[in-house]
DRENNUVO-185856 format. One record per residue (C-alpha): x, y, z. Coordinates in nm, 3 decimals. Example, Ala and Ser with C-alpha at 12.3 -4.5 7.8 and 13.67 -1.06 7.14 Angstrom:
<rs>
+---------+---------+---------+
!      c1 !      c2 !      c3 !
+---------+---------+---------+
!   1.230 !  -0.450 !   0.780 !
!   1.367 !  -0.106 !   0.714 !
+---------+---------+---------+
</rs>
This chain:
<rs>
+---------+---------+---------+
!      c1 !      c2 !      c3 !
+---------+---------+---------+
!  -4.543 !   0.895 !   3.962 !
!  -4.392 !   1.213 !   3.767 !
!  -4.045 !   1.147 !   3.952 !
!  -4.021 !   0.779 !   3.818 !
!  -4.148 !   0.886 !   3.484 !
!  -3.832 !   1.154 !   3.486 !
!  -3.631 !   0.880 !   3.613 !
!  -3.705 !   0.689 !   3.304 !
!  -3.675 !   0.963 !   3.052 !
!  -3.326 !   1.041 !   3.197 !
!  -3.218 !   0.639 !   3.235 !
!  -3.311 !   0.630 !   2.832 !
!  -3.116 !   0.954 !   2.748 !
!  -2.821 !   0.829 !   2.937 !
!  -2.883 !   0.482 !   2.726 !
!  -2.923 !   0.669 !   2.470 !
!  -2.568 !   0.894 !   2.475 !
!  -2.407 !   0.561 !   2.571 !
!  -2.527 !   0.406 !   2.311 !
!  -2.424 !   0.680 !   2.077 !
!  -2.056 !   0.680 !   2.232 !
!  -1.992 !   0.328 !   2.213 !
!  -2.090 !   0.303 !   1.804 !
!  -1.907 !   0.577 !   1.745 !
!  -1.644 !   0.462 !   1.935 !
!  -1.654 !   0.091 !   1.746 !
!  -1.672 !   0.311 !   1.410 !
!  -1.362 !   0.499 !   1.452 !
!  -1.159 !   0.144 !   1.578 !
!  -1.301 !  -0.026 !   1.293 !
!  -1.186 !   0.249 !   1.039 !
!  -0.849 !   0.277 !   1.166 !
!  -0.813 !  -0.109 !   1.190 !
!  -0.939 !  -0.141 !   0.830 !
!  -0.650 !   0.154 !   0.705 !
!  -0.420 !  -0.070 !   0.898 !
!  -0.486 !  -0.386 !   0.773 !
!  -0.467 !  -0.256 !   0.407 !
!  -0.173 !  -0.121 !   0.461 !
!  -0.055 !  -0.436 !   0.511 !
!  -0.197 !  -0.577 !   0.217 !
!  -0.020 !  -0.359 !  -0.009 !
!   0.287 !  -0.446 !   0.187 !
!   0.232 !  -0.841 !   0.111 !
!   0.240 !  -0.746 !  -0.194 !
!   0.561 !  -0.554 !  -0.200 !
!   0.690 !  -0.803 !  -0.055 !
!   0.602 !  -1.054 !  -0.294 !
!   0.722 !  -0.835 !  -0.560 !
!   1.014 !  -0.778 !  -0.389 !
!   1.101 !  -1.167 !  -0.319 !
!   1.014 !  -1.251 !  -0.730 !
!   1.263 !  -0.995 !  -0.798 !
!   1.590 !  -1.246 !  -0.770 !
!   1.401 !  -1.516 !  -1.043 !
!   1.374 !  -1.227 !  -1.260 !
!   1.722 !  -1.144 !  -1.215 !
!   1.810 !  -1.538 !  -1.292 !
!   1.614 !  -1.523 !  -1.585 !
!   1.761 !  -1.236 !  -1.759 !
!   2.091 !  -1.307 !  -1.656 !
!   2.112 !  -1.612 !  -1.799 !
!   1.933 !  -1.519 !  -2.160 !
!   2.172 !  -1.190 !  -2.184 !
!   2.459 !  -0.981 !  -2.087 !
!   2.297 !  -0.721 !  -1.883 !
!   2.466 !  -0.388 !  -1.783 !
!   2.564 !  -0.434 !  -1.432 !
!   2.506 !  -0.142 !  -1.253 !
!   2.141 !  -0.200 !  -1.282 !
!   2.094 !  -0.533 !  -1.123 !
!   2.320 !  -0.462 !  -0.859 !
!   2.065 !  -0.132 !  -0.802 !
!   1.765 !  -0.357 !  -0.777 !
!   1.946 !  -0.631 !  -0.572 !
!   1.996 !  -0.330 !  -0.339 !
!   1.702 !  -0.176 !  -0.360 !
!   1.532 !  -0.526 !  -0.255 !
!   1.797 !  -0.580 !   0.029 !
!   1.676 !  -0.215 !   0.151 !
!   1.309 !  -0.285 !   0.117 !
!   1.365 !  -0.627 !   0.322 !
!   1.512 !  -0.457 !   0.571 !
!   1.301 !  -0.105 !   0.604 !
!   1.028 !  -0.084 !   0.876 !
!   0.940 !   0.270 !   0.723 !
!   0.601 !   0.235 !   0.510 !
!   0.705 !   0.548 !   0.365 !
!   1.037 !   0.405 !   0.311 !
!   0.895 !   0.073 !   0.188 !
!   0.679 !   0.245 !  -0.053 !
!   0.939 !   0.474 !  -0.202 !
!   1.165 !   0.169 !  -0.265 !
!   0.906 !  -0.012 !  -0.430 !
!   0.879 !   0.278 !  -0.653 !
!   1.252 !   0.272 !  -0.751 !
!   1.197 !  -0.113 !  -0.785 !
!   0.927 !  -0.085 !  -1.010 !
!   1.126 !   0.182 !  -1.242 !
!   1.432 !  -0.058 !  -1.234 !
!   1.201 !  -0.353 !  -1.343 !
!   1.033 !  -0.169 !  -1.637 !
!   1.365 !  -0.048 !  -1.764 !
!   1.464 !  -0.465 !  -1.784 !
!   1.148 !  -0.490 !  -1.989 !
!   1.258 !  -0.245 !  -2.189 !
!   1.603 !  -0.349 !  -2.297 !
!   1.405 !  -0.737 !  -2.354 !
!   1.236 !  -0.578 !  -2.590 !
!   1.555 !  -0.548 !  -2.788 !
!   1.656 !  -0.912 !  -2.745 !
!   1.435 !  -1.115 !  -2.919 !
!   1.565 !  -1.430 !  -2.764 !
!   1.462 !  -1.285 !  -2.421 !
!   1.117 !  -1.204 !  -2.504 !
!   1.045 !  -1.545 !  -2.611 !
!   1.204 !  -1.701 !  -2.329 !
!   0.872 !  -1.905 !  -2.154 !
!   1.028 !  -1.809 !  -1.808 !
!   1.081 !  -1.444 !  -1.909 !
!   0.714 !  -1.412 !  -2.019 !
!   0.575 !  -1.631 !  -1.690 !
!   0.792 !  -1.359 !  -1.483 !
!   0.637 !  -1.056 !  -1.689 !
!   0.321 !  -1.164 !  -1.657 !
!   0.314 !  -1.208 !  -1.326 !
!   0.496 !  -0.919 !  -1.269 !
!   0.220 !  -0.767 !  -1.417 !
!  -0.029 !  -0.909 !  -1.256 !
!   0.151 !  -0.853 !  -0.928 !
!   0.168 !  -0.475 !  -1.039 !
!  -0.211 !  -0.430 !  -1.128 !
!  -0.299 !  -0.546 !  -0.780 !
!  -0.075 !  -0.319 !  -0.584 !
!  -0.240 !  -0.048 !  -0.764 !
!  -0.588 !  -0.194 !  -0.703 !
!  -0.461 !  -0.201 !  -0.363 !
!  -0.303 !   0.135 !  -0.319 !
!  -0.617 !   0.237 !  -0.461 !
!  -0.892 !   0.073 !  -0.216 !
!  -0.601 !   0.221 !   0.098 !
!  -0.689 !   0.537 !  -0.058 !
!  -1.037 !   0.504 !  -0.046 !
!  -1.042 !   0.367 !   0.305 !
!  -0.809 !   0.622 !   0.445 !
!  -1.006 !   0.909 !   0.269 !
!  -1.312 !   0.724 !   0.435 !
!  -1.106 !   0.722 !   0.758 !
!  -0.979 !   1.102 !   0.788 !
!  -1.355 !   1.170 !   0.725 !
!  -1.496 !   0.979 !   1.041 !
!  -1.288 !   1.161 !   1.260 !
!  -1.350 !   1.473 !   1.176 !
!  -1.738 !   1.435 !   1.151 !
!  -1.934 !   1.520 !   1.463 !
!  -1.967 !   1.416 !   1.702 !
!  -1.665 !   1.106 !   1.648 !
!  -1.401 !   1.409 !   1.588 !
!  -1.458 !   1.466 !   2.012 !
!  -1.382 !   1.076 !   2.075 !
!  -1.117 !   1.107 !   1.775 !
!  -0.938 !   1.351 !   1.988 !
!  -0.987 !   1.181 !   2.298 !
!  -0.807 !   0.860 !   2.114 !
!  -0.571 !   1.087 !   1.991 !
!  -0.679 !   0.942 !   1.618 !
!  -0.482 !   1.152 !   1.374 !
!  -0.561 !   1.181 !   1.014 !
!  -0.352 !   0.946 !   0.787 !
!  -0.173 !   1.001 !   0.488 !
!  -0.291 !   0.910 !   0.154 !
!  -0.033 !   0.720 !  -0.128 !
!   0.088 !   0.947 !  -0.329 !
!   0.285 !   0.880 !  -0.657 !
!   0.584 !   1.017 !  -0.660 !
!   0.754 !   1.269 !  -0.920 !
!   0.967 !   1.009 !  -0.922 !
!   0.745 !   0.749 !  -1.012 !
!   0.609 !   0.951 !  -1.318 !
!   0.901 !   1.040 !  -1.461 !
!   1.084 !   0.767 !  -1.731 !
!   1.395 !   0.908 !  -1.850 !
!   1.448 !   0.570 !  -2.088 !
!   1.715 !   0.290 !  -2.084 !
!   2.073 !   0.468 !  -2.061 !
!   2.332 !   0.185 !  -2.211 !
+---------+---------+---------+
</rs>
């Protein structure tokens, strides 16, 4: 009677540690999946950005003489984003995208004729828009990789983290490059 009774106890605590490995296990896929697929998200976006960028272009090309040089940058920055696989690469050319973009916003705010161009203002705005939700987005990745590096160092997921060979990911950082606005250079 004892030796069934210790059979038992030891059947549960091997249910038990099983149990204990395979949700941690499902936790740590589930994070990683979830960094992964917002990645992703942010790069829809990007994309998207990156794809509005040549009806932009159109639009301010045909309500002014622009200087050159600067839409022939962003027509190569986008033709380098379209073709990058990097997502570090990707999300620094997005960042010189962006800058190029808010300097044509800039010089339409010297051409009145631009700024009340219906088409110029239905691009800015959604331009905008599209730039609020890539920082809601970048944001959220944040949190979820932050949540992320956190479950696999916690114990006892950072022994199955290892095991998986889960390392920790990095977060989105804005570049100096990003922050700094120099102005419009004519």
């Amino acid at each position: 009677m004892i030796q069934i009774f210790a059979y038992v106890i030891l059947v549960l605590v091997i249910i038990g540690l099983l149990n204990v490995i395979i949700s941690t296990y499902n936790r740590l896929v589930m994070l990683r999946n979830n960094v992964d697929k917002l990645f992703v998200n942010i790069d829809v976006l990007l994309k998207q950005r990156a794809d509005e960028i040549p009806n932009l272009i159109k639009v301010v090309k045909e309500s002014m003489r622009f200087e050159e040089s600067m839409l022939t940058k962003l027509t190569e920055l986008r033709t380098q984003f379209l073709n990058s696989n990097s997502a570090e690469e990707k999300v620094e050319l997005s960042s010189q995208m962006q800058n190029e973009l808010k300097s044509i916003f800039v010089v339409a705010e010297n051409y009145p004729n631009i700024k009340t161009n219906q088409n110029f203002q239905l691009l800015q705005n959604r331009f905008s828009r599209i730039e609020d939700a890539i920082a809601d987005r970048r944001e959220y990745y944040n949190e979820t990789v932050t949540t992320y590096n956190i479950g696999i160092q916690e114990f006892p997921n950072f022994i199955l983290a290892k095991m998986m060979s889960y390392g920790e990911k990095q977060l989105l950082k804005i570049s100096e490059q990003e922050k700094k606005y120099d102005g419009i250079a004519f």
